[in-house]
N, C-alpha and C positions, 0 to 999 in steps of 0.2 A: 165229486167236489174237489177243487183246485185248491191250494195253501192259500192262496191270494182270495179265495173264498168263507176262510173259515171266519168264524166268531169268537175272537180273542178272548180268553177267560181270563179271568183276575188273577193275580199272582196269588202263588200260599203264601200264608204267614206264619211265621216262623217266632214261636210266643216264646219259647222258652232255650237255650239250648246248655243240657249237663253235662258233666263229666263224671262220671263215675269211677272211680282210682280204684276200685275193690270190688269183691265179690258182693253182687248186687240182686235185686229179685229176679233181673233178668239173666244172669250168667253169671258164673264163680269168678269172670274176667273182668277189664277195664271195658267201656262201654261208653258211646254217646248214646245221650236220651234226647229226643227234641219233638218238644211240642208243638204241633204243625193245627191252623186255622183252615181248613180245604176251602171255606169262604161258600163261592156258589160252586165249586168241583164238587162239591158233596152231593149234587143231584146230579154228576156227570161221570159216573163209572166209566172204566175205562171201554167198555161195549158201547156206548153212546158216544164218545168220540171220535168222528169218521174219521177213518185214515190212520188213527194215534198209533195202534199198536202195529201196525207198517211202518211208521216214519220210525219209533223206539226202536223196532228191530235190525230196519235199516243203519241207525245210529249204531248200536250194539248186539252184534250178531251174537255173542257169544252169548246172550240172555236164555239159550236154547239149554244150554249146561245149567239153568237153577230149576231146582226141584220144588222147591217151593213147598206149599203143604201136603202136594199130589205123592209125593216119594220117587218121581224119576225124573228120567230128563227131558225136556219140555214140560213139563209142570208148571214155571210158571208163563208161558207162551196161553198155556191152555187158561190160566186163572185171568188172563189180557182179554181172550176171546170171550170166556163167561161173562168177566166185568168185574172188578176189583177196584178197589179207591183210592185215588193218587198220594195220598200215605203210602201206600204198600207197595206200591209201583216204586215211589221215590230211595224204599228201605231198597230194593233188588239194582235200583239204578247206580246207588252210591257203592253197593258190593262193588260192583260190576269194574266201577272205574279204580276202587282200588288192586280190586284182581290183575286190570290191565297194567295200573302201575308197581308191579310186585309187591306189596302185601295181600297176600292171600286173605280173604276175609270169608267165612262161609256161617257167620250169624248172624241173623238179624228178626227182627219181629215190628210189627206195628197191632196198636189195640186201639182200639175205640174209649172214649173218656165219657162221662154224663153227661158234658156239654152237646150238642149237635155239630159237629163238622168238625169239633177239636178230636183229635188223635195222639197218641206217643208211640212214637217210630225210635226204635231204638238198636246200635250194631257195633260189632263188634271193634273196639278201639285201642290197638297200642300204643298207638301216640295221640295225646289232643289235636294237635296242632293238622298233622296229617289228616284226622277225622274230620276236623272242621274245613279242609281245605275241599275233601272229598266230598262231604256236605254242600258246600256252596258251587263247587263245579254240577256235581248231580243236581239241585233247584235248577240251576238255568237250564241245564241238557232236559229235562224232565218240560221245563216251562216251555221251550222251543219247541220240542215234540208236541208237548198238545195244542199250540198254537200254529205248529206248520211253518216255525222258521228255521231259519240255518244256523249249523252250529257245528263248532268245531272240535271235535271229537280229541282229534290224538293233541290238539293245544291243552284240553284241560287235561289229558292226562298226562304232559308235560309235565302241566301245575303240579299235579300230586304225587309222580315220581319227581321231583324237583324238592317238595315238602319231604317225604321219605327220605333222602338222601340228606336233607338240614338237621331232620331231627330224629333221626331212627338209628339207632347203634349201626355199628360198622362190622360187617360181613364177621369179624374176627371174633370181637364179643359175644355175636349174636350167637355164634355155634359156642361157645361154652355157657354163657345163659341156656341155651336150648339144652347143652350136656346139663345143670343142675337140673332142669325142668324135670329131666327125664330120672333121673336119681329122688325126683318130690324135694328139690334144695331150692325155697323160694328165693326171691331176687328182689331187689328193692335199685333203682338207676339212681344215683348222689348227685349226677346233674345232667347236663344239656348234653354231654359228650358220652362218654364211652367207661366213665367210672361206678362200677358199679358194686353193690353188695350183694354177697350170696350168704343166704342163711338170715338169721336174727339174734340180734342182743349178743352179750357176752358169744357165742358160738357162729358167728360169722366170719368171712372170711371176704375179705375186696379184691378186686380185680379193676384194672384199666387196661383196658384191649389185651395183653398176650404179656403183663407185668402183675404181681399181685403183692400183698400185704409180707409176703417172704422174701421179695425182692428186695437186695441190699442196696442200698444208697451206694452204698462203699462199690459195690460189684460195678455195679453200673456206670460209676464211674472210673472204675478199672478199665471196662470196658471200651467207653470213648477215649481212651488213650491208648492208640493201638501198638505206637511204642514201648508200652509199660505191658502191655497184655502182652505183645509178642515176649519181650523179655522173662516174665516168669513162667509163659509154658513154654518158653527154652528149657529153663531149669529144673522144670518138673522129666522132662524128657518128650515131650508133645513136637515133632517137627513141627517147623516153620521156618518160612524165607529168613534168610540175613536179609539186615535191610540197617539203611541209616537215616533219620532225619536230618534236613538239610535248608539252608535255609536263603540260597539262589540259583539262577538256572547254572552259574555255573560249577558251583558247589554239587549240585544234581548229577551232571557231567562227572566230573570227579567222583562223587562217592558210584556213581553208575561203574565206574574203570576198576574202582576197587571190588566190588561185589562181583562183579562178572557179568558180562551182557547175555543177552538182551537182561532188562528189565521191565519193572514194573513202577509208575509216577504215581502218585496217590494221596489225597489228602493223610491228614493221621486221625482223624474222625470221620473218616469214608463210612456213606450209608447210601444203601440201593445203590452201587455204582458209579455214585454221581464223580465226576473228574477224575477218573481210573484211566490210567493208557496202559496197554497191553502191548508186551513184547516188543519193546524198542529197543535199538541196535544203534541210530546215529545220534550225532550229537545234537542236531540241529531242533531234533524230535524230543531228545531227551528235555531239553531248553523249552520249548515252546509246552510240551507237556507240565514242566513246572508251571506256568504261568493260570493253565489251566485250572492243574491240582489245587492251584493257591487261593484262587474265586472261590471254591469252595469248602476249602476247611482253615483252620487256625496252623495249623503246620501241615509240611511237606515231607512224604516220605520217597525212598527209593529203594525199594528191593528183589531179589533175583525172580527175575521171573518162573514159575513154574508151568511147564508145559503139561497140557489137559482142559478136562471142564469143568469150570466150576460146578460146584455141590454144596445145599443147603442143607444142613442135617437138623432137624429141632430136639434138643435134647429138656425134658422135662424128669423135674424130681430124681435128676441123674439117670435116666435112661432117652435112649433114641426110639422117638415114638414113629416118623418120619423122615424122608427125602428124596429132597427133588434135586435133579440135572438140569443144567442150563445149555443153551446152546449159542454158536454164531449164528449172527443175521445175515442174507446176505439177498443179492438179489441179481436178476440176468437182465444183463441188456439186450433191446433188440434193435440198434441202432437208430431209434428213431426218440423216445421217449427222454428226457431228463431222468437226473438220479433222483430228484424232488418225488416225479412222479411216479418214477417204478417204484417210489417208497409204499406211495399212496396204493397201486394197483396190487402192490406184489403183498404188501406186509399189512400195512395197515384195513385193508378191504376184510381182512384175517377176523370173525365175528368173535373170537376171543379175544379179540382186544380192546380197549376203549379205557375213559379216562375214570370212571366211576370205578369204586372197589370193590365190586362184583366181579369186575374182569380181572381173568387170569395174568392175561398181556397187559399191557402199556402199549397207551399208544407213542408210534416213532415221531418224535417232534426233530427235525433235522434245524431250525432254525434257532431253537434254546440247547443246544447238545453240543457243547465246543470240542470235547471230547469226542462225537461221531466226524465232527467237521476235522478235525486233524486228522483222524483215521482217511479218511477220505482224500485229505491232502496227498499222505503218506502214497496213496495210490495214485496222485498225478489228476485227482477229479475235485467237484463241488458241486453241491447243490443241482447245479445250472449245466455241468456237463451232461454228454450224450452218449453213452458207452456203446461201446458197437456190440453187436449182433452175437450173444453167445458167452459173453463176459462176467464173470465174476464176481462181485463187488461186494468185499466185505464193511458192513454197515454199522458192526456193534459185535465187540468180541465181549463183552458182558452183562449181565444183568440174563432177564429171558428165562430165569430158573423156574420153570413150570412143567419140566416132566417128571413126571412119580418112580424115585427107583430104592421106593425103603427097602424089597426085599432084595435087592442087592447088594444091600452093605454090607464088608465082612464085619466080622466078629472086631476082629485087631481095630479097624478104623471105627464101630462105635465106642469100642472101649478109649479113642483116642479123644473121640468128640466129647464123650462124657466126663473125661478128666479135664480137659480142658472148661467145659461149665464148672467145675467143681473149683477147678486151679482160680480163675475166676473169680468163685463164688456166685454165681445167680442159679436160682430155681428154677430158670426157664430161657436156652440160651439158640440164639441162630448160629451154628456153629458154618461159618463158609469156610470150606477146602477145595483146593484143585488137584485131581487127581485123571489120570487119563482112562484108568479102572476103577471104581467103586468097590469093587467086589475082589480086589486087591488089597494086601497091605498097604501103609503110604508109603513107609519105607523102600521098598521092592521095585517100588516106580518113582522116588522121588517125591512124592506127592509131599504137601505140606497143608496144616491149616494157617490159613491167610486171616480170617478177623474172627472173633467171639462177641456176638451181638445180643444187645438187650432187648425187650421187648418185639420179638420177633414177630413179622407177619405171619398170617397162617393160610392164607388164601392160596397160596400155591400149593399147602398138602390139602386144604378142602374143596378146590376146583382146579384141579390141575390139566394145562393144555391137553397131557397123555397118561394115560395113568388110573389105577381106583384111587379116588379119594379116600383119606385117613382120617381118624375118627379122633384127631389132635384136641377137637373139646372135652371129650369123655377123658381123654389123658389129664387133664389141665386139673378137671374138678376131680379125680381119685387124687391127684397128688394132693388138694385142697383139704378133700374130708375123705379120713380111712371110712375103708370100707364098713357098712354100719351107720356110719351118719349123714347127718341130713341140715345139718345146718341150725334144727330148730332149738326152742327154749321151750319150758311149761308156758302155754299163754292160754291164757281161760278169757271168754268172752262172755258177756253179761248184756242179756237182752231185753226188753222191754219197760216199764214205768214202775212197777213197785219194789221201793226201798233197794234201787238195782245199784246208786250208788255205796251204801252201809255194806250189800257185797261183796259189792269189788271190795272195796277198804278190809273188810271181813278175811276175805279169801286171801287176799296179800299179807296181809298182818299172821296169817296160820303156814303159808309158804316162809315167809320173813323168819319164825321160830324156828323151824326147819334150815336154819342155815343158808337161803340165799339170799342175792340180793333185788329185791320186786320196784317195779315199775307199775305205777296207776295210775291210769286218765280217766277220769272219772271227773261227776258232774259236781265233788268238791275238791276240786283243783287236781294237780302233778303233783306226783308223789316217786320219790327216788328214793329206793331202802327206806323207807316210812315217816320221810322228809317232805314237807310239803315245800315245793320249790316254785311251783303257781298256785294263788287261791283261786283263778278266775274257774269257770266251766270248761272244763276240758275232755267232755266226753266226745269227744270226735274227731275225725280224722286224721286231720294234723299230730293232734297231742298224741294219738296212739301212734303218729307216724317218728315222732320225736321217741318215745318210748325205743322202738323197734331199730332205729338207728344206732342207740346206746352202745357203748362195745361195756359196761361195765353190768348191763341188766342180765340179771341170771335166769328170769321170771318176770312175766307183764300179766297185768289184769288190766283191760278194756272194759270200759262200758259202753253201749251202744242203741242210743237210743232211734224211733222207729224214723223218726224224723233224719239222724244223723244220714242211717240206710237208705235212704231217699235220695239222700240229696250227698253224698257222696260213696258211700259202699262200705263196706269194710274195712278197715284198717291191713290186716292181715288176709292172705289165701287160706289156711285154715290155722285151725285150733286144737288144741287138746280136750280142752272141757266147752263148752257153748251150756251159757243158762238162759232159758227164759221164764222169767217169772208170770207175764201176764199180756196180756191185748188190750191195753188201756191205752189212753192218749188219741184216740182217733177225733175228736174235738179240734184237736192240734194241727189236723195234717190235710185240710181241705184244700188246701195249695197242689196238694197231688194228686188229688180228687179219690179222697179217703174218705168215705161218707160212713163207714161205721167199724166197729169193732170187728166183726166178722173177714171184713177185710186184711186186717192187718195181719191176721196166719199167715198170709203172702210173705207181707215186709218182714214178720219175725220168724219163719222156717228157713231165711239166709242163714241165721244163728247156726241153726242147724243140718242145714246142708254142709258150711264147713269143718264140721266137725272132722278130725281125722276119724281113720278105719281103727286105728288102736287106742282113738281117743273115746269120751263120755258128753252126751247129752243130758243136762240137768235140767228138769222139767218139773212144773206143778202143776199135780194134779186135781188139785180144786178146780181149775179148770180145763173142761173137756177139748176145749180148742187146744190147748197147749201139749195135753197129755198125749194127742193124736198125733203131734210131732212127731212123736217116736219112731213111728212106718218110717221117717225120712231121714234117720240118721245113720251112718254110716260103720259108726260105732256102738257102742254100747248105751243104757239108758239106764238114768236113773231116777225115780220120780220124787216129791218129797210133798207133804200135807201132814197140819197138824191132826187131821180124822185118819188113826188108821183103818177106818174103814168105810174110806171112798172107796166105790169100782173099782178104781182105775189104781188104784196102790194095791187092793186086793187080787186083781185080773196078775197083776205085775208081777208081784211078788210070787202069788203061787206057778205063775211061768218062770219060779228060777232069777227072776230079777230083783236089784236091787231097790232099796227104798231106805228115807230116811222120814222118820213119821214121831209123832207123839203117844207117849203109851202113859195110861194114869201120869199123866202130866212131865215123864219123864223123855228125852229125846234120847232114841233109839238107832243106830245101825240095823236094819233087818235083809237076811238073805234067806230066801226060807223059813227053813224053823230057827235058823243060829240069830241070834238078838247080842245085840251090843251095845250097852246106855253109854251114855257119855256124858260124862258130869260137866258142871259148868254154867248152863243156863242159867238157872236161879241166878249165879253171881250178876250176869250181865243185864240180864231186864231188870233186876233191881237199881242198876245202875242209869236207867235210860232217860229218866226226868221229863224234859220236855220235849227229847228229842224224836220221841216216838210212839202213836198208840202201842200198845203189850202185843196186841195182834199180828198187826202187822212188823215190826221187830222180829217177833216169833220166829214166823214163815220167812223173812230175810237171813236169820241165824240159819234156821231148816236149810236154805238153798247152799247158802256157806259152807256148810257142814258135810252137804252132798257133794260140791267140788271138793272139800279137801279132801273124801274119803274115795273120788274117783284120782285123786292125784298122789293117794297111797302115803296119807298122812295119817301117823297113828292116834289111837282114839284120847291117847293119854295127853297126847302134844294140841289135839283138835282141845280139850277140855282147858287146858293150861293158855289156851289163846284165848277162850271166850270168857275166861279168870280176867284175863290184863287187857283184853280190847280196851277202846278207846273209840265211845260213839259218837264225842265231839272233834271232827278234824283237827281244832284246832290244839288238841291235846296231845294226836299225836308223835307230835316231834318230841315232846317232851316223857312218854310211854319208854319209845324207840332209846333214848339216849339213859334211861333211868335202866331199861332192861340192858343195855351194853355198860350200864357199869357197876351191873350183877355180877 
């Protein structure tokens, strides 16, 4: 059967599409979810469509590398041949195309819904915007294939490396985000660029590409004044060129005569190279150089040139973690070609170059480059000349810094680079020097350091043209969080529908007496140290994301309802404590096609998959659903029920586990045989009025009680909160301010 033969099928429809910002039921990660209509594809596996899985493969050879449910390679080639359902086909198509356009994506899943022919296809998502782009390039690449039309492959993966590069951090961030990942120091992006936070609440730390929250204003701007910078690490004893600002070509001339030739022409906020001239000797050069230097910065400097190559040294937290060497460009004539084109043939053809910030190189732009074009004068050529057969041509005496030579630095010259960041003042400093040996003094050769830079790139110690790459992220975050931290706060999550806001409120209010200061989003409003600062509902994502940004929260409680987890994920990557109280609400959730309570262990074992390994699952055991949770927590478990003798607190308990249970009417600590009452109760249910049956109260205090005794609050402090809670919200701003002016 011929394309021009086939029987056009309807397009899917695409009913729903989410974003998932947290850890979610399908992954601890960011995630798109989209609800796909297959229409009449749903009687058309993909084994019934002639030809399809030829033309798909055709399209995307590399489909051979998914494994699919089989477990190797070809697996899913093989589930094509069986027959599979254009959901599943679409989850493997849209990998695929982000694979081709560098983000690696290797999860994905599609399930079947109660409806007929509705599905949810859901994969792995770092960015929305990229996912959604990969989404709608894969629909049509997917819709062409079963229809037998033409499509252009590497255009839409254009699209979505094009998306990737709009909105995906930039090489530099990425590897120190990836260093926190790897330390368990979560991350939270502040916006559309490259500013981002590592850790949460009061114990976080920002970073902006290769600058962070230690970065001085003051340094930085030391720094861009390369006059004032050279000036005081004169003083300190740090060589560097004499040099004078100057402010015409003929002034340049002049202060050139006094310094000593050749020199160097240079803006006095010079960055990457830009209007540098190298080693000039006439006068004419000197002149035309300033004109150069001057397009490009606020002032003009002039100083002795130093013979060598440049070297970038990155100094972090006062040490040299890295360095790279630069070279000349240059290129051979063969008497026939333009210098335009030997640019093109000789340098630029160079696969490590290109204009994206992946590349090591830069690409050579000879018509934006006044700086290469005077170089080239210098030599009697342009653009447009034809150097003959064997010739030389130097093209660019700076910039090019991409070979790796940290273990060649001596000792004297880090010690030089490091005082200088200090002299400075920045936490994180590009230190450039010209020296003709590395692994020399600079003294000994002259050498001197030329600029001390702020927010340095890192791309040339973590891809460099020669060289092993340096592990400049894992530097960045030890200088951030000594060793031992992680970024995080106490943050307790609170799951399911009964009395889970009185919790949260509960749990915060017993952290609160304890001396910090708590954060609550919960579903009776924002609460800031036990302030209510929104009444509205704020049990979900946003609020707890407002929470986590805090620099002043010492402590968050989340609440998180099953709906919230649906329909955006979690707040947080994990937690210290995870409560779930119950599997109620499925009434609520028929939009995600929740048809009963049985279901929603799904949506509520998120609670507890992010529990940390050192942290506590708090669980009730009245019911058996929730109790079972426990298999899947990572940490420790604690159960709580007013019957101490449910199964499931009796199974627990004599396993050595803990429990928080009711004994003749008193509430107990139990580990074993060791028992620990904790007064209080009484006060507080007497107190409760209209705000709540006794019961259920009860069991909310219970769950309360369990985080604070897995967050190693004493039973005297536990009893002394549930004295002075406060089960009307609106009370407690007035509790809070009554107890601080105890």
């Amino acid at each position: 059967m011929t394309t021009s033969t086939l029987a056009a099928k309807a397009d899917i429809q695409m009913l729903r599409i989410n974003y998932l910002r947290g850890p979610n039921i399908w992954t601890y990660r960011p995630a798109l979810e989209v609800w796909l209509d297959l229409g009449e594809l749903e009687d058309f596996p993909s084994h019934l469509l002639p030809g399809f899985t030829e033309r798909l493969v055709a399209m995307l050879p590399a489909l051979v590398e998914h494994h699919c449910g089989v477990g190797e390679r070809g697996g899913f080639l093989q589930r094509l041949v069986e027959g599979t359902w254009a959901g599943h086909v679409l989850e493997h198509v849209v990998i695929e195309l982000l694979n081709l356009a560098g983000m690696p994506t290797g999860f994905g899943q599609t399930r079947s819904t109660s409806q007929r022919g509705v599905y949810r296809m859901v994969f792995r998502a770092r960015d929305e915007q990229v996912a959604r782009t990969a989404l709608a390039c894969g629909h049509r690449l997917l819709m062409a294939a079963i229809n037998g039309q033409e499509f252009a492959v590497p255009v839409a993966v254009a699209q979505v490396r094009a998306k990737v590069d709009d909105c995906y951090l930039g090489p530099s961030t990425a590897c120190i985000v990836a260093a926190a990942a790897d330390r368990g120091i979560p991350h939270i992006r502040l916006n559309d660029g490259n500013l981002v936070q590592l850790g949460y609440g009061a114990r976080q730390r920002r970073i902006w590409t290769a600058e962070t929250d230690r970065t001085s204003a003051i340094a930085e701007g030391i720094a861009q004044d390369k006059d004032l910078t050279k000036s005081l690490l004169a003083s300190c004893g740090v060589p560097v060129p004499e040099g004078q600002i100057v402010d015409s070509p003929a002034a340049a001339w002049e202060a050139a005569q006094d310094i000593g030739l050749p020199v160097v022409v240079k803006p006095s906020d010079a960055n990457h190279g830009r209007g540098v001239s190298l080693d000039l000797t006439e006068q004419s050069d000197i002149e035309k150089a300033f004109g150069v230097a001057d397009a490009e910065g606020s002032e003009v400097m002039v100083e002795r040139y130093i013979r060598g190559d440049e070297h970038r040294l990155l100094v972090v937290g006062g040490k040299v973690v890295a360095a790279a060497r630069g070279s000349h460009l240059a290129i051979t004539g063969d008497g026939r070609a333009t210098v335009a084109e030997l640019i093109e043939r000789q340098l630029n053809s160079d696969p490590r170059r290109g204009d994206a910030e992946e590349f090591p190189l830069e690409t050579i732009r000879l018509d934006s480059d006044a700086v290469m074009r005077l170089l080239l004068e210098r030599q009697g050529l342009d653009g447009a000349s034809v150097p003959a057969a064997g010739r030389r041509v130097i093209v660019q005496r700076s910039g090019n810094v991409a070979l790796d030579c940290t273990d060649d630095v001596h000792p004297e010259v880090a010690h030089a680079a490091s005082l200088a960041a200090r002299v400075v003042g920045l936490d994180i400093a590009g230190i450039d020097l010209v020296a003709e040996d590395i692994s020399r003094p600079l003294q000994a050769q002259r050498g001197a350091i030329v600029e001390v830079n702020a927010g340095p790139g890192l791309l040339m110690h973590l891809k460099p043209a020669e060289g092993a790459p340096r592990p400049v992220g894992q530097a960045i975050v030890d200088h951030l969080f000594a060793e031992g931290e992680n970024g995080r706060i106490p943050l307790v999550g609170v799951a399911g529908t009964l009395g889970t806001n009185t919790i949260a409120r509960l749990v915060a209010w017993l952290m609160h007496l304890g001396g910090l200061r708590v954060g609550v989003a919960c579903t009776d409003g924002l609460f800031l140290d036990s302030r209510r600062v929104d009444p509205a509902d704020c049990a979900s994502w946003e609020a707890g994301h407002r929470l986590l940004i805090n620099r002043s929260i010492q402590a968050a409680v989340l609440e998180n309802s099953p709906g919230s987890i649906l329909r955006d994920g979690l707040a947080y990557d994990r937690c210290q404590v995870g409560i779930v109280t119950d599997l109620g609400g499925a009434s609520q959730l028929a939009d995600f096609d929740i048809q009963d309570s049985d279901q929603l262990s799904r949506v509520l074992r998120t609670q507890v998959d992010v529990v940390l390994p050192e942290g506590v699952a708090v669980l009730n055991a009245a019911d058996a659903r929730v109790s079972a949770l426990a298999s899947l927590c990572d940490g420790q478990v604690i159960l709580y029920g007013k019957d101490a003798a449910l199964p499931a607190i009796e199974a627990h308990r004599a396993a050595g586990g803990r429990v928080v249970v009711l004994q003749q009417g008193q509430l107990v600590l139990a580990q074993g045989n060791q028992v620990t009452p904790v007064a209080g109760l009484p006060y507080l249910t007497a107190r409760r009025g209209k705000h709540m049956r006794d019961d259920k109260l009860v069991c909310s205090v219970l769950a309360a009680v369990a985080a604070a005794w897995a967050l190693q609050i004493s039973p005297d402090l536990i009893a002394a909160g549930l004295k002075t809670f406060e089960l009307d919200p609106e009370s407690t701003n007035r509790s809070a301010k009554s107890l601080a002016a105890r």
